[in-house]
C-alpha positions as a printed NumPy array, in Angstrom:
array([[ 91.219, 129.248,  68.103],
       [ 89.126, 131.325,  70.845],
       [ 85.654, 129.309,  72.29 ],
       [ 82.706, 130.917,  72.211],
       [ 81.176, 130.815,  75.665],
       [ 77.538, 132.188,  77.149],
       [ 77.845, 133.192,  80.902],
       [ 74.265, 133.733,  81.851],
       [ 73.782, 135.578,  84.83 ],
       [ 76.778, 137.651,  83.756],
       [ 76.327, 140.799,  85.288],
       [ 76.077, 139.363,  88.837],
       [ 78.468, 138.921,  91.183],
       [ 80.203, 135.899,  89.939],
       [ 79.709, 136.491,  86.337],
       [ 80.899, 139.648,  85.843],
       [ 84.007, 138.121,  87.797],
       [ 84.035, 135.14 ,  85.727],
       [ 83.86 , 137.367,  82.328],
       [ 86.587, 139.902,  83.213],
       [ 88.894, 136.197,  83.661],
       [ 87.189, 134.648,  80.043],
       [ 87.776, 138.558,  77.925],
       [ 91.762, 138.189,  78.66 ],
       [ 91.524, 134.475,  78.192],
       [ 90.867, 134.173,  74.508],
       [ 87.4  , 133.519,  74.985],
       [ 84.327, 135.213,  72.829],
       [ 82.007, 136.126,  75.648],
       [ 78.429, 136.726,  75.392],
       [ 76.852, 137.462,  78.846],
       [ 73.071, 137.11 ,  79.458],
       [ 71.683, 138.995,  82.035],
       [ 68.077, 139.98 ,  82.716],
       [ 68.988, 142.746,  85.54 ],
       [ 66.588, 141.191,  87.89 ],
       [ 65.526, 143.974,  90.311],
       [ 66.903, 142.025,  93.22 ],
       [ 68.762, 144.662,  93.611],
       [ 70.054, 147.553,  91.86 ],
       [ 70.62 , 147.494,  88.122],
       [ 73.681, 150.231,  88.142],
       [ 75.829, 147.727,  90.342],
       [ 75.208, 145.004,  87.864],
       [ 76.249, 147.437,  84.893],
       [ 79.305, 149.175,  86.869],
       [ 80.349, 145.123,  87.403],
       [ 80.996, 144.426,  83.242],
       [ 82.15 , 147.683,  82.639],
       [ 85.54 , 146.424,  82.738],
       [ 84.732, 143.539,  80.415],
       [ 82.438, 145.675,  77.982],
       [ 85.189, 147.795,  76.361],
       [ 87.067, 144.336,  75.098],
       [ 85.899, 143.443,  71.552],
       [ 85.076, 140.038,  72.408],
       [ 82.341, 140.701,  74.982],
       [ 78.63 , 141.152,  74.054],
       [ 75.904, 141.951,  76.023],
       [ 72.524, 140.356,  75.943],
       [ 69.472, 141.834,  77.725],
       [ 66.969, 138.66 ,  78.363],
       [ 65.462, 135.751,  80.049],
       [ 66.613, 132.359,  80.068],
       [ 62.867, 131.77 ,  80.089],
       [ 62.605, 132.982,  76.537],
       [ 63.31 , 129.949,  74.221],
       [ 63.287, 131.779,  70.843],
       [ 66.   , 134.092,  72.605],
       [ 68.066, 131.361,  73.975],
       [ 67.462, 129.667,  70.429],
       [ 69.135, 132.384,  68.47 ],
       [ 72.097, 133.074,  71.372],
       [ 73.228, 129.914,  70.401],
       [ 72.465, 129.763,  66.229],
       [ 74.249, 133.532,  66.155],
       [ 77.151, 132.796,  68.388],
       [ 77.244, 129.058,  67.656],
       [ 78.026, 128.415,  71.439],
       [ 80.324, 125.83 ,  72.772],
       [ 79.667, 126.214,  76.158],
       [ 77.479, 127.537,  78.813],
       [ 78.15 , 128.264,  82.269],
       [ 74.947, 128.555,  83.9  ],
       [ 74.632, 131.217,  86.801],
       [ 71.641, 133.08 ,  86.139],
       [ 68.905, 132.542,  89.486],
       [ 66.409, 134.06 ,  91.972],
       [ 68.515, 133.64 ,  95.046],
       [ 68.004, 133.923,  98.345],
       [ 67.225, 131.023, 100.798],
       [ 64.961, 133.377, 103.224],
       [ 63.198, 134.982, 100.122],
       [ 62.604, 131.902,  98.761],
       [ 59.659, 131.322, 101.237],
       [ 58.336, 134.619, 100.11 ],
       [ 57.821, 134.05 ,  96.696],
       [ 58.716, 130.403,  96.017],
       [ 56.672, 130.232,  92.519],
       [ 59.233, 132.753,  91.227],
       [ 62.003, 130.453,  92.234],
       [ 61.02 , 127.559,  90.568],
       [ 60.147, 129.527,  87.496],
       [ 63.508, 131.363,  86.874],
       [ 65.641, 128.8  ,  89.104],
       [ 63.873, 125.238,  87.657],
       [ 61.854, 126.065,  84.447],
       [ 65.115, 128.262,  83.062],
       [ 67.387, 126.123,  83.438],
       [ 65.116, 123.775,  81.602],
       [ 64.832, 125.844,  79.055],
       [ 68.717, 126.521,  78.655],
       [ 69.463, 122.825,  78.186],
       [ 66.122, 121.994,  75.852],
       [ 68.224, 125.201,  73.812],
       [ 70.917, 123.205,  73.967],
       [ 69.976, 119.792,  73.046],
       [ 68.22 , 121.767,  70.018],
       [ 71.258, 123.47 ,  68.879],
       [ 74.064, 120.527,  69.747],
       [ 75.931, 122.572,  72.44 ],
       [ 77.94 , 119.697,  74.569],
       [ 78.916, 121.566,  77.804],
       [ 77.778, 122.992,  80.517],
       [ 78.867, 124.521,  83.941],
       [ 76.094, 124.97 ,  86.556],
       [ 76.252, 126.718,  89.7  ],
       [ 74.69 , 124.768,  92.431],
       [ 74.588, 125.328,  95.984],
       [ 75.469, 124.334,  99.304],
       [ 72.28 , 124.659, 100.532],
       [ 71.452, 121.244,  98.691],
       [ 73.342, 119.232, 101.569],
       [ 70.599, 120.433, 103.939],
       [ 70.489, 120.622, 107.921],
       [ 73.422, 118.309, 108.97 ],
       [ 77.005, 118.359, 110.585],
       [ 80.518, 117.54 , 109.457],
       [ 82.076, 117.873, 105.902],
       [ 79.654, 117.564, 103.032],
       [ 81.301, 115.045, 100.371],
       [ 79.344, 114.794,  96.883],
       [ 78.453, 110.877,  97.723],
       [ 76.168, 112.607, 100.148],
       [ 72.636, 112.228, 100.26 ],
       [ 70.563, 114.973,  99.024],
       [ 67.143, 114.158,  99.848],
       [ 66.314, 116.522, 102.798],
       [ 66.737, 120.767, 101.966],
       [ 64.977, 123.17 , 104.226],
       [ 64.334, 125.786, 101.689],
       [ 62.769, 126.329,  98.484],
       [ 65.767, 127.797,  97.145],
       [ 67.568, 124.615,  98.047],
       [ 64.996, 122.352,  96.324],
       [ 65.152, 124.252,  93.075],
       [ 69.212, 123.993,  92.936],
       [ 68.843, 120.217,  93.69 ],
       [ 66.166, 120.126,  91.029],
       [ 68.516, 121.584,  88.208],
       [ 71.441, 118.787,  89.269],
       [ 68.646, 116.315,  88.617],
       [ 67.7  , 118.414,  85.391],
       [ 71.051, 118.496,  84.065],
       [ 72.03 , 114.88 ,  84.33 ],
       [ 68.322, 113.934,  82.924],
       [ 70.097, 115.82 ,  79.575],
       [ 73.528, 114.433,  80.286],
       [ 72.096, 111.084,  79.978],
       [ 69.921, 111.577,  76.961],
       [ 71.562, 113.769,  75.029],
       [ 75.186, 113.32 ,  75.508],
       [ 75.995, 116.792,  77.287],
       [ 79.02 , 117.39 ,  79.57 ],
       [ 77.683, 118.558,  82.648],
       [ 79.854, 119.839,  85.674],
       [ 77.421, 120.675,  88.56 ],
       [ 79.523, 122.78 ,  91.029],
       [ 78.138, 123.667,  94.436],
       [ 79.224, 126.524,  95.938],
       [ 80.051, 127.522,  99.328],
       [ 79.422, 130.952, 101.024],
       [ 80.706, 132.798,  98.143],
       [ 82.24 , 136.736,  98.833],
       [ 84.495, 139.23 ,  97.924],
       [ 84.676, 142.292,  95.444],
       [ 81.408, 143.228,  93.921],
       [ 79.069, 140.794,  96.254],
       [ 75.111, 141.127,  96.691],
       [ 74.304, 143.644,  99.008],
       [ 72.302, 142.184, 100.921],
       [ 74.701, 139.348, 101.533],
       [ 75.86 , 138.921, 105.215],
       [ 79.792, 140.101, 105.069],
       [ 78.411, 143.05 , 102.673],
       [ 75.594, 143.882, 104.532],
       [ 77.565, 143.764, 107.778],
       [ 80.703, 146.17 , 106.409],
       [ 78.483, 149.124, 105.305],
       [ 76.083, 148.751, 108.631],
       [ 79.627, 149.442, 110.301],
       [ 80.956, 152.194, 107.983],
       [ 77.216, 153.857, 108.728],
       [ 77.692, 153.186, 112.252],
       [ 74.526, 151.162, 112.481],
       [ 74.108, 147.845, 114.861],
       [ 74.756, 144.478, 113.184],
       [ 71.685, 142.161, 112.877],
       [ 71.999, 138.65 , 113.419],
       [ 69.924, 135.835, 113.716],
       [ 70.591, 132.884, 116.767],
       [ 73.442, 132.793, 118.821],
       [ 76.234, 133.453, 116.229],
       [ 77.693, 129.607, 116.975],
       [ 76.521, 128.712, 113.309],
       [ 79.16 , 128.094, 110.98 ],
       [ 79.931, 128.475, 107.197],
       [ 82.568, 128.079, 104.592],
       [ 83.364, 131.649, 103.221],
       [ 84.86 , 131.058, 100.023],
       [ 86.5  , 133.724,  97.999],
       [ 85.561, 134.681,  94.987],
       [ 89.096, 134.701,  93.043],
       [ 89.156, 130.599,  94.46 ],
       [ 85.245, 130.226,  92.708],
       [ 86.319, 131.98 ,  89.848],
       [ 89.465, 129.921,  89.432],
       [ 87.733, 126.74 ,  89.923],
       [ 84.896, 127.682,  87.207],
       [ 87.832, 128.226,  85.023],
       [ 89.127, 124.995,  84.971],
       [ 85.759, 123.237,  85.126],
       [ 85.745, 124.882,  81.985],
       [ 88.656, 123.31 ,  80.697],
       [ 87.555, 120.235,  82.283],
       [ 84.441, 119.887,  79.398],
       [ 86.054, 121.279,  76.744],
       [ 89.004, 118.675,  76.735],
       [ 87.475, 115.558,  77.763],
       [ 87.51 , 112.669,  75.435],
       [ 84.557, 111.114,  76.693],
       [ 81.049, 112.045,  78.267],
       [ 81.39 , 113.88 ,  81.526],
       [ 78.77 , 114.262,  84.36 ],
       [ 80.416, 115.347,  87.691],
       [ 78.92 , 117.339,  91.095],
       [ 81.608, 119.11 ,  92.432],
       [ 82.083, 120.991,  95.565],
       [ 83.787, 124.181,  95.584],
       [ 84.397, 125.888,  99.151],
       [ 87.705, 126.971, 101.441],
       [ 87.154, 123.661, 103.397],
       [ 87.353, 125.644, 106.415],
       [ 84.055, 127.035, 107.806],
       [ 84.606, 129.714, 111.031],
       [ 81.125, 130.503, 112.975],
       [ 79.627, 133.944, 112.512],
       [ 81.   , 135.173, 115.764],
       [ 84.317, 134.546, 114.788],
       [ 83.732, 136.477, 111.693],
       [ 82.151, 138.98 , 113.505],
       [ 85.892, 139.199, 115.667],
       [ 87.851, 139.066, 112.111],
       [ 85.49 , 142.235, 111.308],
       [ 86.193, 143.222, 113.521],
       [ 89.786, 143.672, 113.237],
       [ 89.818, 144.277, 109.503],
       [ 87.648, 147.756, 110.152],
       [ 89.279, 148.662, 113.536],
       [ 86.351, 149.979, 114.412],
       [ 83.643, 148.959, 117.493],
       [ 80.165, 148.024, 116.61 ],
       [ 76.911, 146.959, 118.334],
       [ 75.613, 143.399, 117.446],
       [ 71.901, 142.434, 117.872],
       [ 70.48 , 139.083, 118.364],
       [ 67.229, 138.058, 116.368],
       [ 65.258, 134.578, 116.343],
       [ 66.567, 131.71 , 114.215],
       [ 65.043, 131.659, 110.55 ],
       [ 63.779, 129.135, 107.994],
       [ 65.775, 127.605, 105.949],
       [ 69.067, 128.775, 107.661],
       [ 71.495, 125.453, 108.487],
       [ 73.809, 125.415, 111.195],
       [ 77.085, 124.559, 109.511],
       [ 78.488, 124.417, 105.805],
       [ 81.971, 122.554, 105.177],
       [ 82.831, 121.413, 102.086],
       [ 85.046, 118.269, 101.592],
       [ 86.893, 119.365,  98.945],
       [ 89.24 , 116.39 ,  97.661],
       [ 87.205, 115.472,  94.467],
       [ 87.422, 119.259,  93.281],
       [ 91.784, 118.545,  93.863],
       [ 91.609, 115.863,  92.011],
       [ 89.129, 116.912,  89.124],
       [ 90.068, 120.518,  88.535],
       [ 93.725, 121.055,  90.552],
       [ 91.225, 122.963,  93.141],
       [ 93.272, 125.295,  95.475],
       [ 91.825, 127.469,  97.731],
       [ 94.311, 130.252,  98.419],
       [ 92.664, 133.183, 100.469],
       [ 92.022, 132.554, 104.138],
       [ 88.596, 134.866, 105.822],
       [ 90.866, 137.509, 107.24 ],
       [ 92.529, 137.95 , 103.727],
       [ 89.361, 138.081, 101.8  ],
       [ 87.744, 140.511, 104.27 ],
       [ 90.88 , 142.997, 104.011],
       [ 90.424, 142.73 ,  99.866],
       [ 86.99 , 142.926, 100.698],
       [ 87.337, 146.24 , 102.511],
       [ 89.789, 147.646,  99.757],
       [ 87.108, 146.895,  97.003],
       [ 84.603, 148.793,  99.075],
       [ 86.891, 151.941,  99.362],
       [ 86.31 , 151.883, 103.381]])
């Protein structure tokens, strides 16, 4: 029997990567997706087109703000389970317009598990973030504490963990809180770093960065994320008792940003000019994810080293 799952945020990045999986995986897929104007709306459409032509995809335009929508998503479809990726993101933007982050990022989500506890849906997959660990060094383990972000964008994803296990706790929901690291790959934000970076160099434009390039992150690929949403999935759906569980998801091997500036390098065999700029809020020095619990939990295997990824990268782009 096929599960009837909402992705929101499905037209994005990761959930238009995460439906194409759930479409060929026996699932009945409805994906929510407001089109935010973050960026352009045609990327977000060319990203489900592959998914849209299967029979058991649907498309809904809307807000997870709007109850009475959420409401009937789950009466009509009765939904199983969510997985929960719809955000304003952006740490640096986040200072712009931090109101607007809280309202989609905290008040959504609230209203996607009050929809829930209304309509007796039992599991849910939330995307957290990194950027919850804060400013520190070393591998981030999920016994961490995670009283200190630097960015509003940070404190709204920590806010939704402490959402989700308020309804966990209560209500009897299966919650897996996964936060990611430094996600990229086919069909990433524009205006994310290794995106931004590869069409400044096809354009033959200088690359922008800000500090000394010694800062380093945990580029994760996105066939790794998607795979270990997938069996997070799993995870809820075949428990026999009530989950709650916060669990890292990165390549557990962070490179600084001149380094991937060198494997860039390489990958587009092409010279470029690279500008310094001043530090900026919000932005930590170093992301590594310890990721033993996500082994244990969810068989969790990376598989894609940076200089892969970049080279599928470049092949998705057409360069």
């Amino acid at each position: 029997m096929s599960i009837n799952i909402l992705i929101t945020g499905g037209a994005g990045f990761i959930g238009s990567s995460l439906c194409d999986l759930l479409v060929i995986s026996n699932f009945n897929v409805i994906c929510l997706d407001n089109f935010d104007d973050f960026y352009s709306e045609n990327i977000k459409r060319n990203n489900i087109a592959n998914s849209i032509s299967h029979s058991n995809f649907k498309l809904i335009v809307g807000d997870i703000r709007n109850s009475k929508l959420l409401d009937k998503i789950l009466q009509d479809n009765k939904i199983e389970i969510i997985v929960h990726l719809a955000a304003k993101v952006g740490v640096r933007n986040s200072f712009i317009i931090p109101e607007e982050y809280f309202d989609v990022n905290v008040n959504g989500t609230l209203q996607l598990l009050k929809a829930m506890q209304k309509n007796n849906v039992k599991n849910i997959v939330f995307s957290s973030s990194s950027s919850v660990y804060g400013n520190r060094n070393g591998e981030f383990s999920e016994t961490d504490i995670t009283d200190y972000q630097i960015s509003p964008y940070a404190i709204s994803k920590k806010t939704c963990e402490l959402l989700t296990y308020n309804f966990h706790k209560n209500y009897n929901i299966n919650v897996i809180n996964l936060r990611l690291f430094s996600i990229y790959g086919v069909r990433q934000r524009p205006d994310l770093v290794i995106h931004k970076f590869f069409n400044l160099i096809n354009n033959n434009l200088p690359l922008e960065i800000y500090g000394d390039g010694n800062d380093l992150r945990d580029y994760t690929y996105i066939t790794d994320l998607i795979d270990g949403i997938y069996q997070s999935i799993l995870l809820c759906l075949n428990t026999e008792y009530c989950i709650y569980d916060i669990i890292n998801i990165g390549n557990s091997n962070p490179i600084s940003l001149n380094n991937l500036l060198k494997n860039i390098k390489e990958v587009n065999e092409k010279e470029f000019t690279v500008i310094n700029l001043p530090r900026e809020k919000g932005d930590v020095y170093s992301t590594f994810a310890n990721i033993s619990k996500a082994k244990k939990l969810i068989n969790y295997q990376p598989k894609t080293n940076i200089f892969e990824g970049l080279i599928k990268f470049k092949v998705g782009l057409g360069y």
